[in-house]
N, C-alpha and C positions, 0 to 999 in steps of 0.2 A: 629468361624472357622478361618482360616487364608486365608484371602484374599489374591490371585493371581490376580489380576485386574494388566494390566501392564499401566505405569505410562512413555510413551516413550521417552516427553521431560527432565526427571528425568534420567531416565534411559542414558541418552547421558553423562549428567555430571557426574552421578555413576561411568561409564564407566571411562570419563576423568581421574576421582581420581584414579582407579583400574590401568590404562596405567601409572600414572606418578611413580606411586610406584612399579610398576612392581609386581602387584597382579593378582595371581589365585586363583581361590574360587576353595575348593574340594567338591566333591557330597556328597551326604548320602553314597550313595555304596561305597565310596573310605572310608570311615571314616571305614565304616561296616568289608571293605576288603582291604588291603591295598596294596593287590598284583595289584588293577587297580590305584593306584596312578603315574604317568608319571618316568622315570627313569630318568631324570634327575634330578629331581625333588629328588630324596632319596640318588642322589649323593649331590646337594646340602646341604643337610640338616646333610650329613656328616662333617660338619665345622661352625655346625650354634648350641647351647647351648640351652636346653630344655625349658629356662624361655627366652628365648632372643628376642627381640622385633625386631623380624624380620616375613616381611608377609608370609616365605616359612613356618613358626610354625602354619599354618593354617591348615594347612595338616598334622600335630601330634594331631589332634584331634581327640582321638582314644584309644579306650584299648588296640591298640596292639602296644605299643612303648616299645623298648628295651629299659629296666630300670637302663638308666645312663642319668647323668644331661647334658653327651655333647658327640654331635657328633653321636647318636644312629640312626637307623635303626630301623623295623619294625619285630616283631617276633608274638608269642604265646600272649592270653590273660595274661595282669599281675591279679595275683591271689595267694593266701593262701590256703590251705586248713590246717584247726587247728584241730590238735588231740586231743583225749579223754585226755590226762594228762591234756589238760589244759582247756577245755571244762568241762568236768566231765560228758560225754554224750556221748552215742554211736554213735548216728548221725553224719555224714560224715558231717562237717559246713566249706561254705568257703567263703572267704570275696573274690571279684575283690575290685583291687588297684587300688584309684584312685590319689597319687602320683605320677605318673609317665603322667599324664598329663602336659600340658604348667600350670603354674601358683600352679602347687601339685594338683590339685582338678577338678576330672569331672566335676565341675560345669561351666568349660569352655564350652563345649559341650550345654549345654542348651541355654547358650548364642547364639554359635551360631545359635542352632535350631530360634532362635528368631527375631536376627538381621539379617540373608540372603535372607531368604522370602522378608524382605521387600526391600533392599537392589537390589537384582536383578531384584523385581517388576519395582523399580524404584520410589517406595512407599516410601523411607529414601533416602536422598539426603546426601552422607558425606561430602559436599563441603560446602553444607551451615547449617546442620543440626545438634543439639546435639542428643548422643543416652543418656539417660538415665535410669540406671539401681538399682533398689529396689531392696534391698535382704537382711538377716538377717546375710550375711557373704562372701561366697566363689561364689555367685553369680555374684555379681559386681563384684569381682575382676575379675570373666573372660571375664563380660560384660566389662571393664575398657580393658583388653588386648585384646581382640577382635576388641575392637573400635580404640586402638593406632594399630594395625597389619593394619587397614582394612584404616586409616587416616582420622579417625572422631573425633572430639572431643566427652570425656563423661562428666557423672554427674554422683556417686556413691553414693547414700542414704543407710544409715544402720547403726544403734541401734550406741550409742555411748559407749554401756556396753561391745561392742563385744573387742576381742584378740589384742594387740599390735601391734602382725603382720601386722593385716591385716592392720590396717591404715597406719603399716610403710612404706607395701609396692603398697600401693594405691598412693600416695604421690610421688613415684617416675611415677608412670603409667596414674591416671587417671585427668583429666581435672581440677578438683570440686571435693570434697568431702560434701556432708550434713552428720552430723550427725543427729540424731532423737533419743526422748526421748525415757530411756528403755534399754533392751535387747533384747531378743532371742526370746521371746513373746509379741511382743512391735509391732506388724506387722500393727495394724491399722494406728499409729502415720507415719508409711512409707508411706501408702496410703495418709494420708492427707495431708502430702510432696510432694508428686506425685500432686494431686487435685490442692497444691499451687502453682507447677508449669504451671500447664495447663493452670490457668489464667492468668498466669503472662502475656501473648504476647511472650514468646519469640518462637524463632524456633526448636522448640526440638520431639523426640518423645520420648513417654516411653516403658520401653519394661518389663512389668511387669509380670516374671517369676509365679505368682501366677494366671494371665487369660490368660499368652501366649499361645497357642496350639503349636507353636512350640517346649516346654519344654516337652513337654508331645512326639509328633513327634519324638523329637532327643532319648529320651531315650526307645520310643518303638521299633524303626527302629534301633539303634547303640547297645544300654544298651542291650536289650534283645536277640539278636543277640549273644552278646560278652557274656552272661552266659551259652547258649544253647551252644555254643561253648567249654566251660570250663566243663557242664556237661559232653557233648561226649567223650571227653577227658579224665575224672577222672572216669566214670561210669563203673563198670566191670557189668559182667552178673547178671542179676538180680538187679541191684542196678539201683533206678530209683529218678529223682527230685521229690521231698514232698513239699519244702516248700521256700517260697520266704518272708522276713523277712528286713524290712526297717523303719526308723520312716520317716513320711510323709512330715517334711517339706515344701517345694513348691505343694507336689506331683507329682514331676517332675520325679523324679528315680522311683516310683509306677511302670508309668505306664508298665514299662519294664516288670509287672507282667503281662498285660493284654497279652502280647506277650508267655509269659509262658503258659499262659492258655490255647492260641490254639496251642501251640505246643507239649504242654503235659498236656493234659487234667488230672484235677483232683489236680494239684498245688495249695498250698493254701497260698494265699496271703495275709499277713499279717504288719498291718500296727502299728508302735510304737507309742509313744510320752510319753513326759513326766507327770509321775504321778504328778508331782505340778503342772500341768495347764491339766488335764484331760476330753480336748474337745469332742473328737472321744468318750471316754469313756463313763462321765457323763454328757456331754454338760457343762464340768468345763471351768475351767477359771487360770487365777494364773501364777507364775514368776520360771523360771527354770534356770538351768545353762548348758543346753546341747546344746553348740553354735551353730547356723544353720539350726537348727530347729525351725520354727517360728509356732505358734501356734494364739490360741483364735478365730482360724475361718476355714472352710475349704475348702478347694483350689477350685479355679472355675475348673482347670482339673484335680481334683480328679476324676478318674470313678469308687465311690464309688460303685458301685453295684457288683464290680468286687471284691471287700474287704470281706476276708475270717474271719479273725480276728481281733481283739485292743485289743492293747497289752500297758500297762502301766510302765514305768522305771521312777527309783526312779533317780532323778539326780546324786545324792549323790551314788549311784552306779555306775554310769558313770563319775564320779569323783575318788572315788576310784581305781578303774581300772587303769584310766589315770594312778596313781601315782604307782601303784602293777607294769603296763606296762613298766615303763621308769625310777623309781629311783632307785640305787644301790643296797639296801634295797631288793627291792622287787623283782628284779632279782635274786639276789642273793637265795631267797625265793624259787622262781621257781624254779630256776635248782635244789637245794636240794630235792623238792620235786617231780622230776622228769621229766621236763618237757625240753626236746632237745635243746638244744645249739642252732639249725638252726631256730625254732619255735620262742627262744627268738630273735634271730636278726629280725625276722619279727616285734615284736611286735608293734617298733614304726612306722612302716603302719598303726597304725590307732590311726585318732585323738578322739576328746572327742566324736564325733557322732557316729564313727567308735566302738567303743567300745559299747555304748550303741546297734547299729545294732547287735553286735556279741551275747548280753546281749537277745534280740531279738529273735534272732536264736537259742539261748539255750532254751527258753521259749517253742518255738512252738516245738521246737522236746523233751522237757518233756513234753507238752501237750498232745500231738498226741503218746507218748509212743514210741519213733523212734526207730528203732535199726538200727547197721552197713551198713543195705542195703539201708538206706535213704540220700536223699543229702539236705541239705539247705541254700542256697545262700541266701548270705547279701555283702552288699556293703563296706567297707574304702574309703569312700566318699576324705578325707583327710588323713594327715600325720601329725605328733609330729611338724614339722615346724610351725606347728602353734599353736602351744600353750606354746612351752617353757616360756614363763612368766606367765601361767597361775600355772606353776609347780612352779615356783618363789611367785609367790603370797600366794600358798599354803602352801609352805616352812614356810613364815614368818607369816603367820597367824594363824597353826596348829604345827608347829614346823616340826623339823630333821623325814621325812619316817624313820622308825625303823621295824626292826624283828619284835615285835609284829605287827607291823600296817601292815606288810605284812599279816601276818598270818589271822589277823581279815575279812582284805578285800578278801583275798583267797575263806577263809570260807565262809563269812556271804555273799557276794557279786557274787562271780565267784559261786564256785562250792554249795553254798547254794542260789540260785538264784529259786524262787518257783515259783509257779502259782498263784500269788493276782497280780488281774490286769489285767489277760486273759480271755477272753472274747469270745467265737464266734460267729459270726453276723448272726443271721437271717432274713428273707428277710425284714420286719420293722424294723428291728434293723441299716439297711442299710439303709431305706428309711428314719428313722428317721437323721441319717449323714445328710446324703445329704441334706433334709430338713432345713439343718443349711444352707446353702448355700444363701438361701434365702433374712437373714439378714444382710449379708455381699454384697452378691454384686446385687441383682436385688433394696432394697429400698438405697444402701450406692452407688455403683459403676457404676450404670444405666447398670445393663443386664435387659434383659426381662423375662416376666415373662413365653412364649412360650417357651425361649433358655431355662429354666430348667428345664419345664416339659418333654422337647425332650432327655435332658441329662438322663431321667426316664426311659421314656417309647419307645422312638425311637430306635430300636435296630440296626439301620444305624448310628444313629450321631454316634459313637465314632469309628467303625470299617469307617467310612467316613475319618475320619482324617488322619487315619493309611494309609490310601489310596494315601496319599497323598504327599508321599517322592518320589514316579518318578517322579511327577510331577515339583516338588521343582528342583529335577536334571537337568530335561530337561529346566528349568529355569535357571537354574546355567550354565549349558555348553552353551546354547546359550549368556549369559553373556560375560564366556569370552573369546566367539567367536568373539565378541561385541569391547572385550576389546583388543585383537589379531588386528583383525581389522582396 
C-alpha cells in the first residue's frame, strides 16, 4: 500500500529544499481540476515553456493543458476522436493526448503519483537522497523532470535498445543514466539494477513504477476522471462508454479502468500487449518493438480481476502505422483515400504505443460488433518526438515508404486488422494472470505471500487505495503550509 507514516525530522529538510526553490506541490484535485489551482499561479505559467525545468510545470500535470509548447493555460481534455475513414469501424474510438504534458508523455503523472507521497511523508529527503526511477522509457523521463522541478538528484535505468530521444534528452535532465540489457521486454534486467543498487549503501530510494501504488493512484484519481470527462462531452443521446483499450505496460494507465467501471458499469477493459512476448495471453515470453511497453511479467498493480480482455498486437503492425502515420507516402495515401485533412494533422499524437492502443481499440469494438452509439477510449501515451530516428532507421533498413507500402499497411494493418489474439477472460482466466504475479515478485521481489492472496480475494485492498488521494492532499497542503511557513 502506500505508507503515509510521517517522518517529521525529514519532513523539516523536504521542506527546506521546497522554500529555497520556491516550490509548491499541487493536489490530486488540482491536477483532476484545474480551475482549484492558485491564480497566480496560471499567471505565472504564462511566461514559463511546457518542457522548461521550472518548479511552477508541476502544476501542468494534467490533461487539461492548452496545447501549445509556451506560455499555455488550462482548457478542455486534450483528445482525438478518429473517424470511420480511418478506423474502418463504426465505433466512436478516441485516444486522450498525452503530448501535451511536461516532457510529451503522461508518464510524468505517474511519477508524480510516486514520488510526493513520500516526499511530503518526509519518507524521501531531496537534500540528501537519490530518487531513482526504472522504466522501459517515458517513465524516468518524468521521474528524471520531477526530481530536477522538486531539486533531487536522480538515477534513470532503462533498456539501452529504447529511442534516441530519450537518452538525448535524459542527458540534459537526469543525474545518472544506467542503461540495462535488452529492450522493451528486458523489465527483469531493470529490477536487478534496482536490487544492485539497494546494496550498494548508498542513499537512494527507488521508485518502481511496476509495485508503486501511487501509479496506479494517479491514474485512477487524474486518468479516469479526465476520460469520464471527454465522454460527457462527445456522448449524444443514447451513445454510451463500451470499451476502455490500453496495452499494460506498468499497469499504471489500466487502472483508470477500474474508475470506469464504477462509473459506468458494464465498460470493458481491455488490456494489449504485444503478440511476440505473449504473457497476459499464453503465459509467453519473447522480444518486441512496441517501445514502453515492458512485458515477461505482470505488474504488482495490475488489478487483474478487473481485466475484461487480452488483446495481442503484432509489433510489426504497430510499426507499420508509425510509418502509414507520419511518412509523405502514406499521408499522402490517406487523404486520397479519404480520410480529413484535420484527422491527418492529429496523427502524429501518437507514438509507436499510441498506435498499437488505437490498434487495440479497433479490435475490441470488432469484437463486441460496436456500432456508431459505442465509445472507446484509448490513450496517446506519446508523440512522433519521440521516435523520429526510429523512422530513420527504418528508412535505411527497409528503404524509401512508397504508395505501395502505403496501401499494404492500410489494408493488411489498419483497416484489415482481425480478431487472432482476442481473448475474453473468464473468471480463471483472470486468476490464472494474476497467478503469474507470483513468480515475479513474492519468490524475486520479497512481497508476501498474504499481500497477493488480498489482491484476490479482498474486495477492500484495491478500492482502499483509490481512497486514498484526499488523504495524499491533505498531506500536500499541509506541506506547503510547512514550506509557507
Amino acid at each position: 500500500m502506500i505508507d503515509l507514516t510521517l517522518n517529521e525530522a525529514t519532513l523539516d529538510s523536504a521542506a527546506a529544499v521546497a522554500r529555497d526553490r520556491g516550490i509548491g506541490i499541487p493536489t490530486f484535485a488540482m491536477m483532476r481540476d484545474p480551475s482549484l489551482i492558485p491564480d497566480e499561479v496560471k499567471t505565472s505559467l504564462k511566461d514559463i515553456g511546457l518542457w522548461d525545468l521550472h518548479p511552477l510545470n508541476l502544476y501542468r500535470i494534467s490533461w487539461h493543458n492548452e496545447p501549445t509548447v509556451d506560455g499555455g493555460g488550462f482548457g478542455g481534455v486534450n483528445y482525438v476522436e478518429w473517424p470511420s475513414s480511418l478506423t474502418g469501424v463504426s465505433a466512436r474510438i478516441v485516444s486522450l493526448v498525452g503530448k501535451w504534458f511536461p516532457t510529451g508523455a503522461h508518464k510524468v503523472g505517474a511519477a508524480f503519483g510516486c514520488l510526493v507521497p513520500r516526499l511530503v511523508t518526509g519518507q524521501f529527503d531531496p537534500a540528501t537522497q537519490k530518487a531513482v526511477w526504472p522504466s522501459t522509457g517515458n517513465y524516468c523521463r518524468g521521474g528524471a523532470f520531477d526530481s530536477n522541478l522538486l531539486g533531487c538528484e536522480s538515477i534513470a535505468i532503462l533498456p539501452e535498445g529504447m529511442s534516441r530521444e530519450r537518452f538525448a534528452w535524459l542527458e540534459k535532465v537526469a543525474g545518472e543514466i544506467i542503461k540495462t540489457p535488452g529492450s522493451e521486454s528486458n523489465v527483469k534486467e531493470i529490477f536487478d539494477k534496482c536490487n544492485e543498487l539497494r546494496a550498494s549503501g548508498e542513499d537512494l530510494i527507488i521508485f518502481n513504477q511496476f509495485d508503486e501504488f501511487g501509479n496506479y493512484l494517479w491514474h485512477h484519481t487524474v486518468t479516469g476522471p479526465a476520460i469520464a470527462e471527454v465522454v460527457e462531452a462527445i456522448a449524444g443521446e443514447g451513445d454510451r462508454l463500451r470499451g476502455y483499450a490500453v496495452t499494460t505496460g506498468s499497469a499504471g494507465t489500466i487502472a483508470a479502468g477500474d474508475y470506469l467501471k464504477q462509473h459506468y458499469p458494464g465498460t470493458v477493459i481491455a488490456a494489449g500487449e504485444a503478440a511476440q512476448c505473449p504473457t497476459i495471453l499464453y503465459n509467453g515470453f519473447g522480444e518486441h518493438r512496441i517501445e514502453g511497453i515492458g512485458d515477461k511479467h505482470i505488474p504488482w498493480v495490475h488489478n487483474v480481476k478487473n481485466t475484461d480482455m487480452a488483446i495481442g498486437l503484432d509489433d510489426e503492425a504497430a510499426m507499420a502505422l508509425t510509418r502509414l502515420f507520419n511518412e509523405p507516402a502514406g499521408l499522402e495515401y490517406l487523404a486520397a483515400a479519404g480520410v480529413d485533412d484535420a484527422t491527418i494533422g492529429y496523427l502524429p499524437l501518437m507514438g509507436i504505443s499510441g498506435a498499437a492502443n488505437l490498434l487495440s481499440a479497433i479490435k475490441v469494438a470488432k469484437h463486441y460488433e460496436m456500432t456508431s452509439r459505442d465509445i472507446v477510449v484509448t490513450i496517446a501515451t506519446d508523440s512522433m518526438e519521440m521516435y523520429g530516428s526510429r523512422l530513420a532507421e527504418l528508412t535505411e533498413d527497409r528503404g524509401t515508404f512508397d504508395a505501395t507500402d502505403a496501401a499494404v499497411a492500410h489494408h493488411r494493418y489498419l483497416l484489415g486488422t482481425g480478431l487472432e489474439h482476442v481473448h475474453e477472460l473468464g473468471y480463471y482466466d483472470r486468476k490464472r494472470i494474476h497467478n503469474l504475479k507470483y513468480y515475479t515478485w513474492v519468490e524475486q521481489q520479497g512481497k508476501t505471500y498474504e499481500e497477493i492472496q488480498a489482491q484476490w480475494y479482498d474486495e477492500d485492498y484495491w478500492t482502499s487505495i483509490q481512497r486514498m488521494a484526499d488523504p495524499i492532499d491533505e498531506l500536500i497542503t499541509a506541506f506547503n503550509e510547512r514550506v509557507a511557513g
